[in-house]
TORFI-281159 format. One line per field, with one value per residue (C-alpha): x, y, z. Coordinates in pm, 1 decimal, decimal comma, always signed. Layout:
REM residues N
px: c(X;...) .
py: c(Y;...) .
pz: c(Z;...) .
***
This chain:
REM residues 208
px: c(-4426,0;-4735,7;-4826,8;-5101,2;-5143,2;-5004,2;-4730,0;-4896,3;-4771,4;-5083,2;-4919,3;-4510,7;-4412,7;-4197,6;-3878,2;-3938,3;-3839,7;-3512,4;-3471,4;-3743,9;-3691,3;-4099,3;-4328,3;-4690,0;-4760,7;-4597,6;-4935,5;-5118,8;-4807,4;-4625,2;-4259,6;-4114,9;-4094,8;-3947,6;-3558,8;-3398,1;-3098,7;-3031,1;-2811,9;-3048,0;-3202,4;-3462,4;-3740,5;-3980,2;-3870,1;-3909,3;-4259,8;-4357,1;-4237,4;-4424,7;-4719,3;-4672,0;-4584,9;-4753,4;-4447,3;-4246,3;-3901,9;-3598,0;-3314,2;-2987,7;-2953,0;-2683,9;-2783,3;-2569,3;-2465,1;-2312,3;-2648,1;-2723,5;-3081,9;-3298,6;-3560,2;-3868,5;-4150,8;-4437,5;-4794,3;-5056,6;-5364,5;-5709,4;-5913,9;-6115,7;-5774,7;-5766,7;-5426,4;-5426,6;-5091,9;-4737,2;-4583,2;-4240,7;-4043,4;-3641,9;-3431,9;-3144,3;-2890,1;-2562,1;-2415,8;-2476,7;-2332,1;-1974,6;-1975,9;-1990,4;-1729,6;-1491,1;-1580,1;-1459,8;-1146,3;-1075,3;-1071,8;-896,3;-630,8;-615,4;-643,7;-305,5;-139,0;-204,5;-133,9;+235,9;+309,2;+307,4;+4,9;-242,1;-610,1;-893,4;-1222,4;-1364,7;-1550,5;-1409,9;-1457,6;-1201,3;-1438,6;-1322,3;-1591,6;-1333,9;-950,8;-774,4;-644,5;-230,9;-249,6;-182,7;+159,6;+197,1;+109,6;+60,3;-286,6;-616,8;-813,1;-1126,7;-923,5;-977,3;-1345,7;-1575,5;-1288,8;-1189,0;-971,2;-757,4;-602,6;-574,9;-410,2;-128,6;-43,8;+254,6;+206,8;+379,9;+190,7;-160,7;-189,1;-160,9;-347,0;-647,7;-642,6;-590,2;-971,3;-1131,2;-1000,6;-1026,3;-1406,9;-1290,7;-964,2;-1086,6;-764,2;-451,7;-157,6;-23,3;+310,9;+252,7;+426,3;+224,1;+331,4;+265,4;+208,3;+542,3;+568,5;+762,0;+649,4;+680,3;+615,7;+320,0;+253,5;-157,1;-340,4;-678,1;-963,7;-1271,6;-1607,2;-1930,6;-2223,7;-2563,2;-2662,7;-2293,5) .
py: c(+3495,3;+3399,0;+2981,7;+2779,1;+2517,8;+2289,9;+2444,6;+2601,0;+2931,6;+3213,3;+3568,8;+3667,8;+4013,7;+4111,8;+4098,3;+3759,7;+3669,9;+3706,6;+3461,0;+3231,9;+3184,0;+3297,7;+3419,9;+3458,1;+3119,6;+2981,2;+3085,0;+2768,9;+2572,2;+2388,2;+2579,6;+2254,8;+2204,4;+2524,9;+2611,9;+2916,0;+3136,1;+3050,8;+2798,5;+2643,2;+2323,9;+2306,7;+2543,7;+2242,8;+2139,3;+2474,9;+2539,9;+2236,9;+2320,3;+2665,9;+2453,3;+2208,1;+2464,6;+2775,3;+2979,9;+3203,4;+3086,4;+3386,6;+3192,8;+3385,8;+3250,5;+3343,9;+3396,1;+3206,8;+3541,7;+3664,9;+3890,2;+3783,4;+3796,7;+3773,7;+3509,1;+3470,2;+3234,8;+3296,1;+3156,6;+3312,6;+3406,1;+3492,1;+3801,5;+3486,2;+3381,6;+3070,9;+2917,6;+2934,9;+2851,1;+3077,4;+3428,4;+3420,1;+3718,8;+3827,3;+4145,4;+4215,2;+4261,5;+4173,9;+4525,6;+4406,2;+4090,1;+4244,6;+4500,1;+4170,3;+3915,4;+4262,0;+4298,0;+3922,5;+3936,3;+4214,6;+4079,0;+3809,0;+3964,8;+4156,7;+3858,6;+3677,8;+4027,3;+4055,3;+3648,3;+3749,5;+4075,3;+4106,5;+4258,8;+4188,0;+4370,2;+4404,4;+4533,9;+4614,8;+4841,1;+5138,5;+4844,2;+4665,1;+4378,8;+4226,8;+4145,7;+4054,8;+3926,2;+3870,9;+3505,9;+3663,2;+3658,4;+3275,2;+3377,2;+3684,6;+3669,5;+3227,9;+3278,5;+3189,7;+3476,8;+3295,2;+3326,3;+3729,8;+3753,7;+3895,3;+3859,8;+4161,9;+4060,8;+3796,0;+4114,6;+4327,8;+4153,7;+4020,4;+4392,9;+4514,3;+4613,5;+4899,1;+5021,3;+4940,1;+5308,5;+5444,4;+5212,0;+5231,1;+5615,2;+5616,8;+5323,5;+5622,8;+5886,9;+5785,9;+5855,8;+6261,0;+6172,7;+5964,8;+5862,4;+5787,1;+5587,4;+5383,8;+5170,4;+4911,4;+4585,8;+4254,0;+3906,2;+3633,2;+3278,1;+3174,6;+3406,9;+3695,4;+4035,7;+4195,2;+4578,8;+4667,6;+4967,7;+5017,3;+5227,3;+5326,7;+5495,3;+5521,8;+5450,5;+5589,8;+5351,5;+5455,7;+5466,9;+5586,4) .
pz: c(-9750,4;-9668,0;-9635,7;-9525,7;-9305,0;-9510,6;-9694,9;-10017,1;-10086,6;-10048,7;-10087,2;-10087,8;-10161,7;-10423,7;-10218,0;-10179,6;-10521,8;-10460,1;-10192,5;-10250,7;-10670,0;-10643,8;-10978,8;-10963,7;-11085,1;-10746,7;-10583,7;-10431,8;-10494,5;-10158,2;-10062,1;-10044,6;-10414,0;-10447,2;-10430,8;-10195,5;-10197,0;-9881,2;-9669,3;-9523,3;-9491,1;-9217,9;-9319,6;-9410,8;-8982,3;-8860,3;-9001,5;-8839,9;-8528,7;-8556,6;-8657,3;-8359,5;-8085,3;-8232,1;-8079,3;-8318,0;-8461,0;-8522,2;-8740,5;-8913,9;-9211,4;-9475,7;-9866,7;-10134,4;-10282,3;-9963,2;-9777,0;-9381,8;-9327,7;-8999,4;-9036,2;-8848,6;-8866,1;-8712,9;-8657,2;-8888,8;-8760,3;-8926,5;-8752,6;-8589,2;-8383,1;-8610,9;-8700,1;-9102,7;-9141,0;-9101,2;-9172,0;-9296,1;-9270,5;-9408,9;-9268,5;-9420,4;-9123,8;-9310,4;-9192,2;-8852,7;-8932,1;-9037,6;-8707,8;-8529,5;-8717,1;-8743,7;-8331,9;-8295,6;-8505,4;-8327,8;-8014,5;-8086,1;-8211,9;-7874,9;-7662,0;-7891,0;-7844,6;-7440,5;-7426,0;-7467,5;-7308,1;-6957,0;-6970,4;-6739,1;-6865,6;-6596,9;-6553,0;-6210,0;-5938,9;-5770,2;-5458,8;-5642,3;-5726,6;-6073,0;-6304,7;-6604,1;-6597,0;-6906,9;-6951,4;-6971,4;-6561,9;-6563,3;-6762,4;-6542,1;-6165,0;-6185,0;-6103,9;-6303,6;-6420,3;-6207,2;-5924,7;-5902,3;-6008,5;-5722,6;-5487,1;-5328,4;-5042,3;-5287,0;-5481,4;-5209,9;-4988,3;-5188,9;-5268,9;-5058,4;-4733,8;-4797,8;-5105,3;-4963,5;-4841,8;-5183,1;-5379,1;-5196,1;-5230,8;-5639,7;-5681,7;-5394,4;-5594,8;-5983,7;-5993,3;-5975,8;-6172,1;-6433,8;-6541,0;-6327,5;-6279,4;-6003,1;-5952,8;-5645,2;-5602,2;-5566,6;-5468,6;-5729,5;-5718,0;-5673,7;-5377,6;-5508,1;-5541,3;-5898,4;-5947,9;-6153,3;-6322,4;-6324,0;-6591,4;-6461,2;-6655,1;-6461,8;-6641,1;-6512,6;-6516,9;-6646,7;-6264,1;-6153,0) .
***
């Protein structure tokens, strides 16, 4: 959809219609005394604010039949670099939309399921820096997930002295393996050791 400067509707493709409740006779006529499909109440703002800052405005906006669309507004220019008002553009992305509400049911579901097993998930470097601790450490070791991220020596050295030997050779040798598995006791907050059974899979990066 095309509008000027001050609102009036100049050109809107046929797709338009069925967002916009737009027929040809619409033409000239200001947006704001038309009605949308949409949930949304701050187009007349947002065009404004495209108006005022002349810097483009990406919104997600969900139709009343059920459709996600991408919406952008952007400044509309004339070949002379004049501002003659704004662009408005729709995408459908509702597939995207349902990977990513499936994607976060998903993993909640995961994170209720490791929250009580004794289950401890983790995501780190073949250095054995941790870049991601699942929140069921608190229940299992008595230590905060932030308490293990970026810290090497705070895992390593509560392992037991002696299972240090073969842990550090299964992180040196999982690149080659890819997959292995390693039993080690560790001492928790409370200051007993409890015997862990560790799943690795090794993941290359896109630069190794």
């Amino acid at each position: 959809i095309y509008l000027d400067k001050t609102l009036k509707i100049k050109r809107f493709t046929p797709a338009a219609t069925n967002l916009f409740n737009l027929i040809p006779s619409d033409i000239d006529r200001p947006i704001t005394q038309l009605s949308s499909n949409l949930h949304y109440t701050t187009l007349v703002e947002d065009i404004g604010q495209v108006l005022k800052t002349l810097e483009a405005k990406n919104i997600e906006v969900l139709a009343t039949d059920g459709p996600w669309y991408y919406m952008r507004i952007i400044p509309y220019r004339t070949t002379e670099n004049v501002i003659e008002g704004v662009l408005i553009t729709m995408v459908d992305i509702t597939r995207q939309k349902i990977v990513e509400q499936n994607l976060a049911t998903s993993n909640e579901q995961l994170n209720l399921v490791m929250e009580t097993l004794s289950v401890v998930p983790y995501i780190c470097t073949t250095e054995v820096e941790f870049s991601f601790v699942g929140k069921s450490c608190q229940k299992v070791t008595g230590f905060l997930p932030e308490q293990f991220l970026g810290k090497t020596s705070f895992w390593l050295k509560r392992i037991h002295p002696d299972d240090k030997k073969n842990t550090f050779a299964a992180f040196s040798a999982i690149e080659k393996k890819t997959n292995d598995t390693l039993t080690f006791r560790w001492k928790c907050n409370d200051g007993n050791y409890k015997q862990f059974i560790n799943y690795m899979r090794y993941i290359a990066g896109e630069v190794g």
